[in-house]
N, CA, C and O atoms as a GROMACS GRO file, in nm:
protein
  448
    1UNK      N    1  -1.422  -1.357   2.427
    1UNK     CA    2  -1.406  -1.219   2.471
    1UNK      C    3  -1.437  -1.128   2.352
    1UNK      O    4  -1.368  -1.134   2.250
    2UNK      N    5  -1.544  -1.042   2.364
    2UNK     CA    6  -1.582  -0.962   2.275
    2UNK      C    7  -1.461  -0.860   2.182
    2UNK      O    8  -1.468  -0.833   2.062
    3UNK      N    9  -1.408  -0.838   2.232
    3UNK     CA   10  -1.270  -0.722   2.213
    3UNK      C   11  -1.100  -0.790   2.115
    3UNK      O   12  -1.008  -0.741   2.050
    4UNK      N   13  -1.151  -0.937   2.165
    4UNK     CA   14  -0.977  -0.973   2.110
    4UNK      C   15  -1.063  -1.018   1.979
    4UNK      O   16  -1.174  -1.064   1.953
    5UNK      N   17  -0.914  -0.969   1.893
    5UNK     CA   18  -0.890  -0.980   1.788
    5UNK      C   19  -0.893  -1.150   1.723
    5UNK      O   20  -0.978  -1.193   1.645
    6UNK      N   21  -0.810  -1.205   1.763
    6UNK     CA   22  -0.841  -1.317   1.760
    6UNK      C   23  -0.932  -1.408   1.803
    6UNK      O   24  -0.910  -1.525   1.773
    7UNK      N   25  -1.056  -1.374   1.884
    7UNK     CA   26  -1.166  -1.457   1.889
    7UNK      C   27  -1.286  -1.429   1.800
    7UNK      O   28  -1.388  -1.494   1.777
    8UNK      N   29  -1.229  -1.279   1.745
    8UNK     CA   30  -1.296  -1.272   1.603
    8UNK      C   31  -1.321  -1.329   1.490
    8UNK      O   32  -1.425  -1.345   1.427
    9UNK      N   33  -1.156  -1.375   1.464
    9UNK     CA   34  -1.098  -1.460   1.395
    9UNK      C   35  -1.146  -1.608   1.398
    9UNK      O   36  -1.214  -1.658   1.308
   10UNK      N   37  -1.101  -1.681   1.522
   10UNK     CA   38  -1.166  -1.773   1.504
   10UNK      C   39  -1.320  -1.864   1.515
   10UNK      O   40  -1.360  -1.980   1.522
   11UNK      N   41  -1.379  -1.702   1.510
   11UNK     CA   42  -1.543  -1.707   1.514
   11UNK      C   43  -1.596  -1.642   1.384
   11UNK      O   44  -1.710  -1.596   1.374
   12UNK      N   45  -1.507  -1.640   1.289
   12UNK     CA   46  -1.492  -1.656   1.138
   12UNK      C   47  -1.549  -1.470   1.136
   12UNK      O   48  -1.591  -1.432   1.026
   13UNK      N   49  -1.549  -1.403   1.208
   13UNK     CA   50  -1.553  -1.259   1.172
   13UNK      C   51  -1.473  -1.192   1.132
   13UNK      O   52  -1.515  -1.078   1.112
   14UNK      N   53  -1.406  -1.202   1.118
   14UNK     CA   54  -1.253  -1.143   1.110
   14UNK      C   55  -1.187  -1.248   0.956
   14UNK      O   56  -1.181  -1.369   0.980
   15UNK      N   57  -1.154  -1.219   0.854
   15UNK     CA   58  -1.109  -1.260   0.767
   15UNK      C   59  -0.899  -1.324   0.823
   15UNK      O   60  -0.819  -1.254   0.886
   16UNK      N   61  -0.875  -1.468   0.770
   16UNK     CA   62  -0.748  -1.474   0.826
   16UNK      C   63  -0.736  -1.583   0.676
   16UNK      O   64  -0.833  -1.623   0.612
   17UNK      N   65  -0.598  -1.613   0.646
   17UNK     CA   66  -0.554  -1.688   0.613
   17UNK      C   67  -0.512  -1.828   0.639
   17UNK      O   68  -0.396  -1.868   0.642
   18UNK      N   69  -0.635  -1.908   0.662
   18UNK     CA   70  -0.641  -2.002   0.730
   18UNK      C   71  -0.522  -2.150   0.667
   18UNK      O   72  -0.536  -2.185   0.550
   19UNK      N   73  -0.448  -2.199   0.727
   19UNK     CA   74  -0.381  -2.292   0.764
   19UNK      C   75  -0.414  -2.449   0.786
   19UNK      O   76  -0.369  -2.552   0.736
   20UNK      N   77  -0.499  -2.426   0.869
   20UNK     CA   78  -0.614  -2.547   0.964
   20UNK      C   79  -0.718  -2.504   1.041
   20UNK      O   80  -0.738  -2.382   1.043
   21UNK      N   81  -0.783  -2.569   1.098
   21UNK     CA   82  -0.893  -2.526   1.161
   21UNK      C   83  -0.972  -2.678   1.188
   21UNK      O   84  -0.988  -2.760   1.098
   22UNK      N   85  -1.025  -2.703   1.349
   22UNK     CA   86  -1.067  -2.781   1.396
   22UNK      C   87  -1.185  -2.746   1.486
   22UNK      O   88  -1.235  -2.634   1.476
   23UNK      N   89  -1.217  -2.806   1.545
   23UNK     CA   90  -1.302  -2.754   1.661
   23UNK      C   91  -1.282  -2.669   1.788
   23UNK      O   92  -1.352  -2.591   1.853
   24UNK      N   93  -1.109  -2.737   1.796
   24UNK     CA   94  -1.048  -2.709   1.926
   24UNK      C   95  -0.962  -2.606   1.845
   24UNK      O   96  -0.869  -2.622   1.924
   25UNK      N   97  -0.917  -2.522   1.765
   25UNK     CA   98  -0.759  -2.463   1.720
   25UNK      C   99  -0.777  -2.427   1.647
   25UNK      O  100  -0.876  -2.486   1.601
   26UNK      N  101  -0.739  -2.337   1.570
   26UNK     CA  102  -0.730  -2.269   1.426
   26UNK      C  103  -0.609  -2.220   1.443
   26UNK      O  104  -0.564  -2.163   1.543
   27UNK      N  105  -0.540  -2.253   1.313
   27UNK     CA  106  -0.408  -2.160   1.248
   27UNK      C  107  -0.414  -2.131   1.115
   27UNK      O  108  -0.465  -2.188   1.018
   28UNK      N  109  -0.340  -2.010   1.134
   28UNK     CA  110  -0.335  -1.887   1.016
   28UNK      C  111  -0.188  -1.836   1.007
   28UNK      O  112  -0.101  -1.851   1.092
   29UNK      N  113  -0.176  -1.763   0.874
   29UNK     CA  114  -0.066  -1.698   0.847
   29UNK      C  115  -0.097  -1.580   0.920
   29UNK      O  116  -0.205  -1.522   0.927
   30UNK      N  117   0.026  -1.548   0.982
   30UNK     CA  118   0.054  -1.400   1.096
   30UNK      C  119   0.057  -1.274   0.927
   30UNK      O  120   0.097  -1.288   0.811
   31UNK      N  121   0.013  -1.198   0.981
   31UNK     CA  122  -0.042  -1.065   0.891
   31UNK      C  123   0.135  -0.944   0.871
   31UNK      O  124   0.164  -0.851   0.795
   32UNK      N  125   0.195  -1.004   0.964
   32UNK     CA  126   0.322  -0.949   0.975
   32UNK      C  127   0.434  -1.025   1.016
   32UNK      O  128   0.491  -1.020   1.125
   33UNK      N  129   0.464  -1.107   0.900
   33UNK     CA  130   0.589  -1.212   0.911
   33UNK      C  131   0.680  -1.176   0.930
   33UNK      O  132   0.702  -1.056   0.916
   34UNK      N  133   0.817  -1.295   0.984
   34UNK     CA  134   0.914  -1.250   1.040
   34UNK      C  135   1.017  -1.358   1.013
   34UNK      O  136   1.132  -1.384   1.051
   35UNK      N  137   0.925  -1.409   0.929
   35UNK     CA  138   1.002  -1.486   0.812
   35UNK      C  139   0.943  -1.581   0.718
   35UNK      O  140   0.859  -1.662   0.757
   36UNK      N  141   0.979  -1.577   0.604
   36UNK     CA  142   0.888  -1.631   0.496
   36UNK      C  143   0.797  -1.768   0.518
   36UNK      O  144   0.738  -1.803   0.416
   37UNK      N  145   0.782  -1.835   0.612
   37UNK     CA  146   0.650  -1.896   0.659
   37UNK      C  147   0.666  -1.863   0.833
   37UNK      O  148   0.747  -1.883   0.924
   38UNK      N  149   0.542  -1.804   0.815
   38UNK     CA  150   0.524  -1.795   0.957
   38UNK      C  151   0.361  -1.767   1.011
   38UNK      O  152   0.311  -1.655   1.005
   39UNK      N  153   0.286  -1.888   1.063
   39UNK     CA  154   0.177  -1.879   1.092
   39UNK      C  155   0.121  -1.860   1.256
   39UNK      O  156   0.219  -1.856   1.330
   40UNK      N  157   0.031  -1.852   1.308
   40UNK     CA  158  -0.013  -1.890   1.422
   40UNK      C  159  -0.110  -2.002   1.446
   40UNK      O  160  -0.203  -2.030   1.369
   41UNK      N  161  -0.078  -2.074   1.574
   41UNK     CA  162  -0.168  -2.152   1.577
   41UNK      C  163  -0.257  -2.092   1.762
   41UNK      O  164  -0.203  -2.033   1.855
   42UNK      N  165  -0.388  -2.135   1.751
   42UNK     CA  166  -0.486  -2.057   1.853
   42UNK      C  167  -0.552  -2.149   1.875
   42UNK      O  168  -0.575  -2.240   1.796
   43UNK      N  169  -0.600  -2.138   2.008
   43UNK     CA  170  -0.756  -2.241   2.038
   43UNK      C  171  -0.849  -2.089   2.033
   43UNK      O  172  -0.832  -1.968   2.052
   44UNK      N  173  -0.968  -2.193   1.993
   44UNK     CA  174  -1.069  -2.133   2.009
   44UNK      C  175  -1.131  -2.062   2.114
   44UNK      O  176  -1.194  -1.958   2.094
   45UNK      N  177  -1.117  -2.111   2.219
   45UNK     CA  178  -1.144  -2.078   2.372
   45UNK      C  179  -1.032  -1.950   2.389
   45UNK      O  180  -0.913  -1.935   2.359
   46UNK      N  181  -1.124  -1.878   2.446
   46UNK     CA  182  -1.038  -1.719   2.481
   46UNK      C  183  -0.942  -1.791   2.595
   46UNK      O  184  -1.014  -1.838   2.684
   47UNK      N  185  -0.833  -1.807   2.614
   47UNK     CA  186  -0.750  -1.764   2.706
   47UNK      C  187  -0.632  -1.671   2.695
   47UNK      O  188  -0.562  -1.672   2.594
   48UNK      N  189  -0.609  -1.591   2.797
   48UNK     CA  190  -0.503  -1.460   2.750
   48UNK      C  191  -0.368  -1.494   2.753
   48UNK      O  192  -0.298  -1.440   2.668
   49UNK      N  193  -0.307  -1.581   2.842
   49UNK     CA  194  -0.185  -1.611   2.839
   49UNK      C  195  -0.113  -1.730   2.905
   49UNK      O  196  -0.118  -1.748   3.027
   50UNK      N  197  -0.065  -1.789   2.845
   50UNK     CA  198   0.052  -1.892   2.918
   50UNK      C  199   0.027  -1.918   3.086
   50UNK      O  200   0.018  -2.012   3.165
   51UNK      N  201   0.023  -1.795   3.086
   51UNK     CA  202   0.048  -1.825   3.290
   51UNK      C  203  -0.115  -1.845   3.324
   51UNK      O  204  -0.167  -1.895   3.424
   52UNK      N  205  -0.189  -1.775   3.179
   52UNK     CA  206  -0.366  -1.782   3.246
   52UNK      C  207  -0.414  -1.923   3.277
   52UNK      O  208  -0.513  -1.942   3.347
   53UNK      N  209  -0.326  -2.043   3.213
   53UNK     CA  210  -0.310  -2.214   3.178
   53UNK      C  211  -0.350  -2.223   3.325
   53UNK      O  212  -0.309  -2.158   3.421
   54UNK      N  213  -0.459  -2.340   3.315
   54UNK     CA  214  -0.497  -2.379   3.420
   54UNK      C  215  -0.476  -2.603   3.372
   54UNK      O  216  -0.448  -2.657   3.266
   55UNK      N  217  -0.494  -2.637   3.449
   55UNK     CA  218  -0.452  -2.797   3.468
   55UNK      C  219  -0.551  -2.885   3.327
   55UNK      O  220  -0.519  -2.978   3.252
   56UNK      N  221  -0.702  -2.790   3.342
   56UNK     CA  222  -0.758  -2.819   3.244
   56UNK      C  223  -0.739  -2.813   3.060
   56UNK      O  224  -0.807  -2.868   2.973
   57UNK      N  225  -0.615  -2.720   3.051
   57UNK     CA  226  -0.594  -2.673   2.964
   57UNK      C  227  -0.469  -2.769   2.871
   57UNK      O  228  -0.431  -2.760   2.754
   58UNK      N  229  -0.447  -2.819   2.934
   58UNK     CA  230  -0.293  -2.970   2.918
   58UNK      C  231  -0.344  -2.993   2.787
   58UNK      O  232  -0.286  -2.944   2.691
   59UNK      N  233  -0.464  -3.073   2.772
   59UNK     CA  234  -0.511  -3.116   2.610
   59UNK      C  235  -0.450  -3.037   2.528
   59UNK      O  236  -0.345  -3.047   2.465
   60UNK      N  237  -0.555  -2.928   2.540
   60UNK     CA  238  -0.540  -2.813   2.438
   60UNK      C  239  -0.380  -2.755   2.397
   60UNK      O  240  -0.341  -2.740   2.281
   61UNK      N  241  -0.302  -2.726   2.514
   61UNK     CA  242  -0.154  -2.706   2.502
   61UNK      C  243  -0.089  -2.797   2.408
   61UNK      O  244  -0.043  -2.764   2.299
   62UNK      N  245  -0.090  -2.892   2.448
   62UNK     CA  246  -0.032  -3.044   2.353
   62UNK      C  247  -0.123  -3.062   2.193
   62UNK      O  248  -0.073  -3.106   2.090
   63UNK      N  249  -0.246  -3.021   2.208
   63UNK     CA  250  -0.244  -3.050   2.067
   63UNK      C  251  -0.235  -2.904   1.955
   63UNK      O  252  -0.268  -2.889   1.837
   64UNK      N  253  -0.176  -2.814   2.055
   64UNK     CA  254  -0.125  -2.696   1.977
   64UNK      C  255   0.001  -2.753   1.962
   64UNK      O  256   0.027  -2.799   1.851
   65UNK      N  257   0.046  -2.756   2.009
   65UNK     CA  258   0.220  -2.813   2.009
   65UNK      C  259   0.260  -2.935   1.907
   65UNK      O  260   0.372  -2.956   1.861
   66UNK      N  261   0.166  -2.994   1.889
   66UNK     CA  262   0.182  -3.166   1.864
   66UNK      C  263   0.108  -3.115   1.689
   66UNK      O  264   0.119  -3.192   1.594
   67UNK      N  265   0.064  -3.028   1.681
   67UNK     CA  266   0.015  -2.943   1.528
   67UNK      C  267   0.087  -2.883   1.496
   67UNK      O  268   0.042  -2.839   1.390
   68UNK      N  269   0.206  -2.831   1.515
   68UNK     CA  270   0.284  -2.746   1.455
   68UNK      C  271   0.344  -2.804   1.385
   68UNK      O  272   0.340  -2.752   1.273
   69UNK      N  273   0.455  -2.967   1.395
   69UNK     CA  274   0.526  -3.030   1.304
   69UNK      C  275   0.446  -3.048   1.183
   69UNK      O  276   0.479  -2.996   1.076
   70UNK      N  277   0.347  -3.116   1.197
   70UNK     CA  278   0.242  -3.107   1.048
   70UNK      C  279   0.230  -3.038   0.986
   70UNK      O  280   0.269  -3.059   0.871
   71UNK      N  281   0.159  -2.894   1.022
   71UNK     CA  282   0.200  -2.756   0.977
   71UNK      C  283   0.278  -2.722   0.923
   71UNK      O  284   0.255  -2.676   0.811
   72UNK      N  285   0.436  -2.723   0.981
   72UNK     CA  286   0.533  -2.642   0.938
   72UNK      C  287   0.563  -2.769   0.814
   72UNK      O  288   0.573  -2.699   0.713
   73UNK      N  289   0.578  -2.887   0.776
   73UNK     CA  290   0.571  -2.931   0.715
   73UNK      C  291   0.467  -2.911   0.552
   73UNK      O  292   0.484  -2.936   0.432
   74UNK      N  293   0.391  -2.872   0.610
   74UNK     CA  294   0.287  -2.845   0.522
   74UNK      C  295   0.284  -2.743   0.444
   74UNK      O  296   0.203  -2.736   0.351
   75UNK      N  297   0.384  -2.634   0.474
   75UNK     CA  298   0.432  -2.518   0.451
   75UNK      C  299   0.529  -2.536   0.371
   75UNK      O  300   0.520  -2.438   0.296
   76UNK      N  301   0.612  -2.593   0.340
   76UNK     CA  302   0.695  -2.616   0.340
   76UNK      C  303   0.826  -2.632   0.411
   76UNK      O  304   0.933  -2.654   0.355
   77UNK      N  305   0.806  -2.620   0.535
   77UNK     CA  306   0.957  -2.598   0.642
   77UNK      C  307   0.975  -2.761   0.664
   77UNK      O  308   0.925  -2.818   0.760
   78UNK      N  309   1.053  -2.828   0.564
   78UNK     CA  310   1.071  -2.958   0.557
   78UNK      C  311   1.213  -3.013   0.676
   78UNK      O  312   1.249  -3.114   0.736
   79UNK      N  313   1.267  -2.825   0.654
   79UNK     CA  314   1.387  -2.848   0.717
   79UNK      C  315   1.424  -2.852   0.864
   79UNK      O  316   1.525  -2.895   0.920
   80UNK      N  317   1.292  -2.783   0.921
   80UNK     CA  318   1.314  -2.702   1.044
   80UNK      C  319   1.207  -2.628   1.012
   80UNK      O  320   1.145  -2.594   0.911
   81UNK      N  321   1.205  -2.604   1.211
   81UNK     CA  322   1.129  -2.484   1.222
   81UNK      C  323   1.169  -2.408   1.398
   81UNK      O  324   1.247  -2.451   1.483
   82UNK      N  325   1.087  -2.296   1.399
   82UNK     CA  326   1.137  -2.270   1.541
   82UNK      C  327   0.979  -2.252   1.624
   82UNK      O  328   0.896  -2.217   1.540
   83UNK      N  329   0.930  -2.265   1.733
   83UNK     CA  330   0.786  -2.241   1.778
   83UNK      C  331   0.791  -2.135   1.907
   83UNK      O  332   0.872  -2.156   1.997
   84UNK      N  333   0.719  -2.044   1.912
   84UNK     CA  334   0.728  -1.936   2.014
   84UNK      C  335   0.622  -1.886   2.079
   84UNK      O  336   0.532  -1.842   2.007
   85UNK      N  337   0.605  -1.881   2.218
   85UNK     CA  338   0.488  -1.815   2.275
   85UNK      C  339   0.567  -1.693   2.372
   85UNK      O  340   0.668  -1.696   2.442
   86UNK      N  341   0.482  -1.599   2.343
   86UNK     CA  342   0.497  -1.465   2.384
   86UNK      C  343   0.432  -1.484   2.520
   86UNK      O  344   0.330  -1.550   2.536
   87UNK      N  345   0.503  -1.414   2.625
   87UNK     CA  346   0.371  -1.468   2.727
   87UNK      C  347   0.390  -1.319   2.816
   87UNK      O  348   0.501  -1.273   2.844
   88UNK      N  349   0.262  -1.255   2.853
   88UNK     CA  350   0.245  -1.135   2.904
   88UNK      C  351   0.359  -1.004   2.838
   88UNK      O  352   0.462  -1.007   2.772
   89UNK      N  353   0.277  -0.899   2.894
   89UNK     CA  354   0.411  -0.763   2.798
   89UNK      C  355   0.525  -0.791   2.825
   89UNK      O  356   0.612  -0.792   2.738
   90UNK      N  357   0.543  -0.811   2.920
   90UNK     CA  358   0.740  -0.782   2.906
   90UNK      C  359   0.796  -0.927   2.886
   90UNK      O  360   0.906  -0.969   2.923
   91UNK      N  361   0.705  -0.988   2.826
   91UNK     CA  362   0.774  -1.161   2.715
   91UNK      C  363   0.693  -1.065   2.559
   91UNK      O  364   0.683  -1.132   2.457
   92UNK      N  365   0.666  -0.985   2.556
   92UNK     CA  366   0.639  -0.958   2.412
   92UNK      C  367   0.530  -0.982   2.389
   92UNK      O  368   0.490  -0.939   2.281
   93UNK      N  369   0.487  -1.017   2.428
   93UNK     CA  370   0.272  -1.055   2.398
   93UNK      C  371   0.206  -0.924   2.375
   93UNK      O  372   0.196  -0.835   2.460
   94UNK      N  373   0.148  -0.920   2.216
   94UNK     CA  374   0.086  -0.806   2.176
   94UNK      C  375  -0.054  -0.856   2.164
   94UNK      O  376  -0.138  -0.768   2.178
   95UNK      N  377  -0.097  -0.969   2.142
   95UNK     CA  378  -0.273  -1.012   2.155
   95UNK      C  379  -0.294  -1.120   2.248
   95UNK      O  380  -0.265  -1.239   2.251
   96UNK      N  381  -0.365  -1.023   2.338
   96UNK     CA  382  -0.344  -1.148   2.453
   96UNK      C  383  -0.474  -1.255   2.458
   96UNK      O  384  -0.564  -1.241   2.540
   97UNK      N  385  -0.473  -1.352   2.371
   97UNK     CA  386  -0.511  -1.468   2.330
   97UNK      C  387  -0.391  -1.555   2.277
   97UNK      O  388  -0.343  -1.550   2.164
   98UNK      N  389  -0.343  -1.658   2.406
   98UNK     CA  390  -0.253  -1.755   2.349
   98UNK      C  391  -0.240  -1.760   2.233
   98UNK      O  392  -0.343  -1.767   2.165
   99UNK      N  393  -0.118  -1.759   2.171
   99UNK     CA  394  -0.099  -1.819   2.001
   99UNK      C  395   0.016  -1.897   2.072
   99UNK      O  396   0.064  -1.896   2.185
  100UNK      N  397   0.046  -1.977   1.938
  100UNK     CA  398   0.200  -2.033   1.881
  100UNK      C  399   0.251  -2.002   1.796
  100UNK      O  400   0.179  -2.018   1.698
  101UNK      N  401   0.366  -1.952   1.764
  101UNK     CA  402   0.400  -1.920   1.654
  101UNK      C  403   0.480  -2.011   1.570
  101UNK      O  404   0.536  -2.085   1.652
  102UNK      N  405   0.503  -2.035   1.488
  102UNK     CA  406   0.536  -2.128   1.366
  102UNK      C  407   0.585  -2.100   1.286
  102UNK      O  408   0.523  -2.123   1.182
  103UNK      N  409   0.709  -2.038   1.271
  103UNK     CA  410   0.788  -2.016   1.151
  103UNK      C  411   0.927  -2.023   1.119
  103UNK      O  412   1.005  -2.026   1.214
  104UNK      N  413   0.994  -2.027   0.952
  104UNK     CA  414   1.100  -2.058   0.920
  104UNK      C  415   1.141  -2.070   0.774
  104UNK      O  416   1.061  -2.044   0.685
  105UNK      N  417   1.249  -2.103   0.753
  105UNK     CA  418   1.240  -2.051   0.590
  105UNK      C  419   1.303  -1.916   0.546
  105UNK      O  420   1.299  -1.855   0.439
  106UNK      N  421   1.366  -1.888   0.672
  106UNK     CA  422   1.466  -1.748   0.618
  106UNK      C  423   1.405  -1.616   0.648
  106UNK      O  424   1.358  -1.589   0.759
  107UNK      N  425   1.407  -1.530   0.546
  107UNK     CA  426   1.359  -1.334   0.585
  107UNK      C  427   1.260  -1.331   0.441
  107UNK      O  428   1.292  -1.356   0.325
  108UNK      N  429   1.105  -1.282   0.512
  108UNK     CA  430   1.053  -1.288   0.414
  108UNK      C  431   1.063  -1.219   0.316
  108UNK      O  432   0.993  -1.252   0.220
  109UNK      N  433   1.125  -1.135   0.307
  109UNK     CA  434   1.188  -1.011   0.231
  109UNK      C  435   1.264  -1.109   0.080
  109UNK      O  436   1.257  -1.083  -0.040
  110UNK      N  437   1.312  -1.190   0.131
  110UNK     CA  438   1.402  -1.296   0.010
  110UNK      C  439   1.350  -1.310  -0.060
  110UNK      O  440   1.238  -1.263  -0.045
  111UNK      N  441   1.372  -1.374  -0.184
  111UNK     CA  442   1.280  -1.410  -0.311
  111UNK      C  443   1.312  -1.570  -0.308
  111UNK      O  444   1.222  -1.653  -0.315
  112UNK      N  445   1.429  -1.599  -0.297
  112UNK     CA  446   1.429  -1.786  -0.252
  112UNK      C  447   1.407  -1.823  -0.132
  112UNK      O  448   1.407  -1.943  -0.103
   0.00000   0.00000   0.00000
């Protein structure tokens, strides 16, 4: 989709702080954390939301999901983590291109 922000991103126009990146997914650090690690993870394929999930989409769901422990590990969140999808406006969805969110480790504001 010409317009979202994030298919910019993961069509390397858009500068991000990349995480990982595959064929199928890319994750990045979110530009406005909400706690001292906190990234997104995205497929490449434009879809807008959770409910847009069609039967074909199962793969892709699971290996967003099944990437985050690695990730947050990788980050350091050895301890924990929490994972979140926003789904349409009134669930909070501000870019409507599926993400995951991935973060933990306290208030990024902290210095430890």
């Amino acid at each position: 989709m010409s317009d979202c922000i994030f298919c910019k991103i993961a069509a390397g126009q858009l500068p991000s702080g990349k995480v990982y990146e595959d064929d199928d997914v890319l994750a990045f650090h979110d530009i406005h954390p909400f706690a001292r690690v906190h990234f997104l993870i995205i497929p490449k394929a434009h879809v807008a939301t959770l409910s847009d999930c069609l039967p074909e989409h199962q793969a892709l769901l699971g290996k967003m999901l099944l990437l985050a422990p690695r990730l947050a590990k990788e980050q350091g969140l050895d301890t924990g983590f929490k994972t979140l999808i926003n789904t349409g406006r009134g669930g909070g969805q501000e870019v409507f291109h599926i993400h995951v969110h991935v973060f933990g480790g306290g208030d990024p504001a902290r210095k430890s």
